[in-house]
N, C-alpha and C positions, 0 to 999 in steps of 0.2 A: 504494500500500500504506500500511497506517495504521502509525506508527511504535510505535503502542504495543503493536501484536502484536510488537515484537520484544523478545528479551529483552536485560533488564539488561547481561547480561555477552557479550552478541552479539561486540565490539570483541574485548574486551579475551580473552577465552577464542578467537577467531579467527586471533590474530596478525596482526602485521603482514610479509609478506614482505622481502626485501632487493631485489627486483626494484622493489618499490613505492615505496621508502625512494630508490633509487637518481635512477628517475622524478619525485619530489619533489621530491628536489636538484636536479634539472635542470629545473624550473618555475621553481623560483627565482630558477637563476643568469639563466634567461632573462627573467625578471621587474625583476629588479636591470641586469643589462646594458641591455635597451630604454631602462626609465623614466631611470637616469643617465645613458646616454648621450644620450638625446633631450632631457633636462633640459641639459645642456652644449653642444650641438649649436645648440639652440634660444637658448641665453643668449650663445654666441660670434656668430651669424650676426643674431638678432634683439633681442638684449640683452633678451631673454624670462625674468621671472623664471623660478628653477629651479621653483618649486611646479607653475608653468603647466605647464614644462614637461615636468616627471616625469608629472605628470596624463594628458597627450598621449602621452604614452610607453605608458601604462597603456588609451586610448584607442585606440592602432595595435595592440596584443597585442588587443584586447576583438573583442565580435560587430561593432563596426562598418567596419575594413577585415580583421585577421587570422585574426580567432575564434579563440585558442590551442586554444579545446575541441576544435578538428578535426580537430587533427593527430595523426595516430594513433597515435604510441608514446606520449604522453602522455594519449591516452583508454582504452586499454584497459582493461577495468571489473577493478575487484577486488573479490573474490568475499569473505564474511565469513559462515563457516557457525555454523547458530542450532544447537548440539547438544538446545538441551531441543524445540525444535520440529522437527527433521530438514529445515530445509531450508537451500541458500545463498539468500543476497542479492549482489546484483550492483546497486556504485554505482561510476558511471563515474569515473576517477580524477581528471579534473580539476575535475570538479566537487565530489569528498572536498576536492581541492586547494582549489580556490579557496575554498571552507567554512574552510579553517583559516586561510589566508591573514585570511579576514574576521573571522576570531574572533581571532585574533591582536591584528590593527590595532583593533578594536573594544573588547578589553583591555588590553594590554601596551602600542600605540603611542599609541593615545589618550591614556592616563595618561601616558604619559612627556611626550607633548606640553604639556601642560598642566601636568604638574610643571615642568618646565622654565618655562614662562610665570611662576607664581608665581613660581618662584627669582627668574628676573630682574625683578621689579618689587622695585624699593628702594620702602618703605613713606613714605623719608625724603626721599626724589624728588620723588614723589605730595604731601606736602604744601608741596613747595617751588613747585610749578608754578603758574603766572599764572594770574589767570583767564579766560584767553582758552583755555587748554588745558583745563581743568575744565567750562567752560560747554560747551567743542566735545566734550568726550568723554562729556556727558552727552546734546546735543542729538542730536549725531550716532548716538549709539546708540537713542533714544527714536524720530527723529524717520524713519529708514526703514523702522521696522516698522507704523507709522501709514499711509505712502505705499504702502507694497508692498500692505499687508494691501488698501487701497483702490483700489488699479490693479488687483491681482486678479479683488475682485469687480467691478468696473467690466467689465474684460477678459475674463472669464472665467466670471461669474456662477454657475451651480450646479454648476460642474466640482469648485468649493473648498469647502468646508465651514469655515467659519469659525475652528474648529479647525489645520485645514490652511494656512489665510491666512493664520492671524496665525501660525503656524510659519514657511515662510519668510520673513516680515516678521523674525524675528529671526534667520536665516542672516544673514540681510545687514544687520544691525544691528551685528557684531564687524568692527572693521580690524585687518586683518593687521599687529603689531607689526614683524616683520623683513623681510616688501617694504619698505615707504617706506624705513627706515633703510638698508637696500640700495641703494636706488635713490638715495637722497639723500648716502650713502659715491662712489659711484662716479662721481658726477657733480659731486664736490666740494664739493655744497651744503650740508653737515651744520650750517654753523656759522651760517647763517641763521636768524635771527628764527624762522621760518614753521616749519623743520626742527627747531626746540628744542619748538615749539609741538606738533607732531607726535607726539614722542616720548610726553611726558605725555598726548597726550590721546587717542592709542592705547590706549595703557596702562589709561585710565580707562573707556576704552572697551569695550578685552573684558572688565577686571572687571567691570561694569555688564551687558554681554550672558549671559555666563556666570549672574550672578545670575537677570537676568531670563528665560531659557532655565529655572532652578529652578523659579521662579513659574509659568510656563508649563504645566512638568509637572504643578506642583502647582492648578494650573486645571483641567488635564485630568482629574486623578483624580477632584476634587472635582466636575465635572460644571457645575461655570461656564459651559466655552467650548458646551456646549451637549453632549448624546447624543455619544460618541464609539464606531462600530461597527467591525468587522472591523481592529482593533487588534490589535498584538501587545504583549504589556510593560507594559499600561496600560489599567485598571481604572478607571471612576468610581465609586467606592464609598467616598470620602473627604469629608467635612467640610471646606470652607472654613480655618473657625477651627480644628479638629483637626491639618490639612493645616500650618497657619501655627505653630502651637504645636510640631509635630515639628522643623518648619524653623528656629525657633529654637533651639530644644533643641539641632538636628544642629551649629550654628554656635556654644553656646556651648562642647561637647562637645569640635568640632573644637578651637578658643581652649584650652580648657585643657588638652588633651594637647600644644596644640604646646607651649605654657609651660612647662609639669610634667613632661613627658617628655621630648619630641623635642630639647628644648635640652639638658636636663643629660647626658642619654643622648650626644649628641653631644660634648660637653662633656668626659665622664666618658671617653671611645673616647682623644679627642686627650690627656687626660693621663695616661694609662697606653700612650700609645702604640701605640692600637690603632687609627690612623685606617684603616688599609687597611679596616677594618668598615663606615666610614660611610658610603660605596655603597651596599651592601647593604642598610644599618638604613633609608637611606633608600627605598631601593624598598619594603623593607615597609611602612614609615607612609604609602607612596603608593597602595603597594596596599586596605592596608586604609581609608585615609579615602576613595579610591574607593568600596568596596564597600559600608562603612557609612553613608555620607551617601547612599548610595539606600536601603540596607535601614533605617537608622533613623531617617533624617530626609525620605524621599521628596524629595531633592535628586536632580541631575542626578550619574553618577558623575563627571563632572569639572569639576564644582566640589571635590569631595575632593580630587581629584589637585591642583587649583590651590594649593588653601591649605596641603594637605603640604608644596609649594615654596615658599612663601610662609614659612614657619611653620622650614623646615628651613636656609632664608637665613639669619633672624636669629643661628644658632647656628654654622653652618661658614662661619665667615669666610674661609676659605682657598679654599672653594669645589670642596671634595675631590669629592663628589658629583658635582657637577655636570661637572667634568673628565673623570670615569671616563664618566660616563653620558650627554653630549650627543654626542662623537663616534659611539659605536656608533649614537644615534637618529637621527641627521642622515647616516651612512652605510650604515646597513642598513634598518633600521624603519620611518623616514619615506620611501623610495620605496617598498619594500614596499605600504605605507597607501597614497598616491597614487597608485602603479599600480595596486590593488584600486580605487580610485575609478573609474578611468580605463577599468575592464575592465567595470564596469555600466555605463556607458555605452553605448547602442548608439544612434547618431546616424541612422544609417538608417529606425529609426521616426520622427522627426521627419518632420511635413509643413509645408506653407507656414506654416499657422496658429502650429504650434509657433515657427519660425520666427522671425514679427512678435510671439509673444510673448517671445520672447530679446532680441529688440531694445527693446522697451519697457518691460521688467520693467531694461536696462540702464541706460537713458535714467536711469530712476526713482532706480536703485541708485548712479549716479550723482551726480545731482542734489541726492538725498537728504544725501550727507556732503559733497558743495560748498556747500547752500546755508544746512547746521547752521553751518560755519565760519564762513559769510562773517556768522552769525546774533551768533556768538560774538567776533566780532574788532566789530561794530559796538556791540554793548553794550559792548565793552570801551573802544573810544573814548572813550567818554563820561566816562571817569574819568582819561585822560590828558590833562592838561593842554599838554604840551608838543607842537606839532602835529607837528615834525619825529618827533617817536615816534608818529604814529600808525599804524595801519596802512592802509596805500594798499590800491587796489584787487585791486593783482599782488600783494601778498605775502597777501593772505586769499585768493586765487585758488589758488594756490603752493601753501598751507596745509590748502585743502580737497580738491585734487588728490592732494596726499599719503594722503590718510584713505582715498581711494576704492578702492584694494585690498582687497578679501577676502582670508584665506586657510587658516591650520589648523583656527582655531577655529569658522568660519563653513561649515568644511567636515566637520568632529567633529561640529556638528551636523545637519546635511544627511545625514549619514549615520546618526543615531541616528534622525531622525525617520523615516527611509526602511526602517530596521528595525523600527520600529512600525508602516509603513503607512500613517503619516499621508499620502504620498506614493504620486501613481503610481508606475510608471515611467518614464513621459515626463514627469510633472514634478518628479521626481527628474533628470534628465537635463536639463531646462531651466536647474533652479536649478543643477548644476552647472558649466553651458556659461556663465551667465552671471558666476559669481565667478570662474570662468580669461581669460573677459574684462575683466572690471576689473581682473584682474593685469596684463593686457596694454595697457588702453587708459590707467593711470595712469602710465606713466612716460613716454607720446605728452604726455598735456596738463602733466608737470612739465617737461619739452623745451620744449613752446612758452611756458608761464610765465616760465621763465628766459630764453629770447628776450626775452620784452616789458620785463622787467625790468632787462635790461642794455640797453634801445633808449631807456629814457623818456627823454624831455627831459631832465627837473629831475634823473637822474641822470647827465650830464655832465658826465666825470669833473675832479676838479678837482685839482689835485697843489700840494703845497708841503712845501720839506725844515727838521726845526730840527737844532741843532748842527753838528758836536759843539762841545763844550765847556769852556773852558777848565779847571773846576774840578768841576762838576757830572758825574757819573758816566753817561754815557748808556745803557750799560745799566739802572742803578738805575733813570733814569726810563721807560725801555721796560717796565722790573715796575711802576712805576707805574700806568701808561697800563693795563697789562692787570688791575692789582689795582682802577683805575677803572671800566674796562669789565665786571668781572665785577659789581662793585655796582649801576650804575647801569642797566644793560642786563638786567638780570633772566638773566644766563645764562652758562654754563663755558663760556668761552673756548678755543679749541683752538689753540696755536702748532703752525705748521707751516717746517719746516728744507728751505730752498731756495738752495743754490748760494752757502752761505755766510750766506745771511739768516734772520731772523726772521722771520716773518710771523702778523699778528695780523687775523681776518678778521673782519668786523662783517657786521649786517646791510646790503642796500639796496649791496652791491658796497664798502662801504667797507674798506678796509686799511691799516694801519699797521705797518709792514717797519721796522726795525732793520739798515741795510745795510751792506756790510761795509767802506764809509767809516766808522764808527763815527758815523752820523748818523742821525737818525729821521725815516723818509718816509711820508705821508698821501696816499694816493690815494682819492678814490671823491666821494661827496658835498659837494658845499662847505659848506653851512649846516653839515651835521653833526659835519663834519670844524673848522669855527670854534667850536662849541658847546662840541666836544671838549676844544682850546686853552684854551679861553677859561675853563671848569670847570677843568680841572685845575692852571691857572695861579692861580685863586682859591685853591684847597684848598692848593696848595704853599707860599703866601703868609700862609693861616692858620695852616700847621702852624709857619712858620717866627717868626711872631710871637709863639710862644711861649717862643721861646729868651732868656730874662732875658738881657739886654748890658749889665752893670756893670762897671766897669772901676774897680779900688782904683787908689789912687795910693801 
């Protein structure tokens, strides 16, 4: 039936039952119970991130082993009679369901997703970061939409439309910011070189994919990527240079509302003591720079939603906002969205071919942010002089390992392209099967990294204790040591409180413990660990040659 013989007020003049309302809630709660529990299930027995695992959760509910749609007190259709036409319409309820489900996740969870992303990117972060993390977050994002888009057509030939290639070329162009720092929390490793490197050029990473995802749309309108047919959402009837000119307009537009508004407005809540508002005021500025950066700058809507958070950071230093509004999205909304993933999915259409292209569209997906790192950590070489700081083979290994998770953002877009049709449905289903894989297969290869890394040779550990002290304060020089290490090492230092000790963790396994003899101990690398000495023994000798010794008589 064509939907435009129905009328306008079909819904809303039909009512909605309480039997129907009731059936709803009970989609949900089964929707929320699978995907979290299979999320925690999966992360205790597999140490499986939760994304993968809520995903899977959403995949056991979907057509491929449960079909929710079949069980019958949640299909039975409900009826919505057309009073100017005389007749009912009969839509099956889980299928009403899962519509809103998708409209939901599609609106409200996407945005908050992404508002969150911007919040947490410190702008002040971003420019602090090496350039090993800047080069990786730029290569790693450029450099798998070039390989996918060409493994595709190699693979694949006229199945893709060039359109469609170079679409999932930037799925898998964003690293999931909160896998690796998960995976790198739990495993102790956070305070390594590799894991500092990580964080910034993740970071750099979905800003740059999110932009170029705008580009993208803004190709497509403009009729660049070539004819784009049986689309939804997406028109080529746009100017290149027109297309670019909105785009800047939508980003200076965004810039000076967040400035001139969202700051003082924020500003203005906390000193009248209105902050319970600032939740709220911020969902509006996310909602609306969502909707407007599509409607008036032909942006992706969440790039809006990014730079709302981004823009609404600088102003709630308290981080009101964000308090109130990432619990509910991290315990209701984001499995909600993951199990809607997880429910188009239906694995059973896959055949062999699908298959061998999952495994080699992974390889690529792979490949692609290991071998931008290793691309990035070697031009950085080049400017370090000192060879004990360079980076060896395992810590750019480490580094690239980290980046190769996909996750919300890579999946926010997998799902908007697949609501325009840029995508089948089996390869809407490929591309997803392959980012809940690289959730899965990145925290196998940062386990065997950190293997090689504590086996090498030249990291044989070397130990020696100094003090304590007659006169000199051993704690003073423990702040020392960590106020040296934060300069010298390009990174925040993280003490960690064990069994009485200090503990100050370097890159390359080194440490230096504060123990509760009141003596300061050096384990890990010997060069590095004499480098250490030997600097800070200088510096303390300079500092102290300043102290004029005249002595009146």
């Amino acid at each position: 039936m064509n939907i435009n013989n129905l009328s306008i007020s079909l819904i809303s003049d039909s009512g909605i039952s309480a039997d129907f309302i009731s059936k709803f809630c009970l989609f949900l709660a089964i929707l929320l119970l699978t995907t979290i529990a299979t999320g925690k299930i999966l992360k205790k027995l597999l140490n499986l991130p939760i994304v993968a695992g809520q995903i899977i959760g959403g995949i056991i509910l979907g057509p491929s082993i449960i079909n929710i749609k079949n069980i019958h007190i949640l299909n039975e259709p409900i009826k919505f009679l057309d009073s100017t036409k005389q007749y009912i319409c009969n839509i099956a309820s889980t299928d009403f369901f899962i519509f809103f489900v998708l409209l939901i996740s599609s609106g409200l969870t996407v945005s908050y997703l992404l508002w969150i992303a911007g919040h947490e990117t410190d702008v002040q972060d971003i420019a602090k970061v090496g350039i090993e993390s800047t080069l990786a977050g730029f290569i790693a994002a450029i450099l798998p939409i070039f390989m996918i888009t060409g493994t595709l057509y190699l693979i694949e030939g006229s199945a893709f439309t060039l359109a469609s290639a170079i679409g999932q070329g930037v799925v898998f162009a964003a690293t999931s910011v909160s896998i690796p720092i998960a995976m790198l929390i739990s495993y102790g490793k956070i305070n390594l070189r590799s894991s500092k490197a990580t964080i910034g050029a993740s970071i750099i990473d979905d800003i740059l994919a999110i932009i170029l995802f705008s580009i993208f749309i803004i190709l497509l309108q403009s009729g660049a990527l070539g004819i784009v047919t049986n689309t939804n959402q997406i028109s080529a009837n746009t100017s290149i240079s027109f297309a670019l000119i909105k785009m800047v307009f939508a980003f200076i537009l965004m810039f000076l509302v967040g400035k001139l508004f969202i700051s003082p407005v924020n500003n203005l809540l906390d000193k009248y003591k209105l902050s319970h508002l600032i939740p709220p005021f911020a969902t509006l500025m996310m909602l609306s720079y969502f909707s407007l950066s599509e409607m008036v700058g032909g942006l992706a809507g969440i790039t809006g939603a990014y730079f709302a958070g981004l823009f609404h950071r600088t102003s709630d230093k308290k981080h009101r906002a964000l308090r109130a509004i990432s619990p509910f999205v991290n315990s209701i909304l984001l499995p909600i969205f993951l199990g809607s993933i997880g429910m188009q999915v239906n694995i059973n259409g896959l055949n062999l071919h699908h298959w061998i292209s999952i495994f080699i569209l992974l390889v690529v997906a792979v490949v692609a942010k290991v071998f931008g790192c290793f691309i990035s950590t070697w031009i950085t070489n080049f400017f370090i002089k000192d060879n004990t700081q360079k980076w060896s083979f395992w810590e750019s290994y480490l580094f690239g390992s980290s980046m190769v998770a996909r996750g919300e953002v890579g999946l926010v877009i997998a799902t908007i392209l697949n609501s325009t049709n840029l995508m089948s449905a089996n390869q809407y289903v490929v591309c997803v099967t392959v980012i809940i894989l690289t959730s899965i297969i990145s925290p196998i290869m940062l386990l065997f990294g950190f293997k090689q890394l504590e086996t090498k040779p030249s990291d044989k550990e070397f130990s020696t204790i100094i003090g304590p002290f007659e006169n000199l304060s051993t704690r003073y020089l423990f702040d020392t040591l960590y106020a040296y290490v934060e300069k010298t090492e390009n990174m925040m230092p993280i003490i960690e409180l064990s069994e009485g000790e200090k503990i100050l963790t370097l890159s390359e396994n080194t440490r230096i413990i504060l123990n509760s003899n009141n003596a300061i101990e050096f384990k890990g690398n010997e060069t590095k660990i004499k480098n250490i000495l030997k600097n800070i023994k200088t510096q303390i000798t300079h500092d102290l040659d300043k102290i004029p010794v005249t002595i009146e008589d």
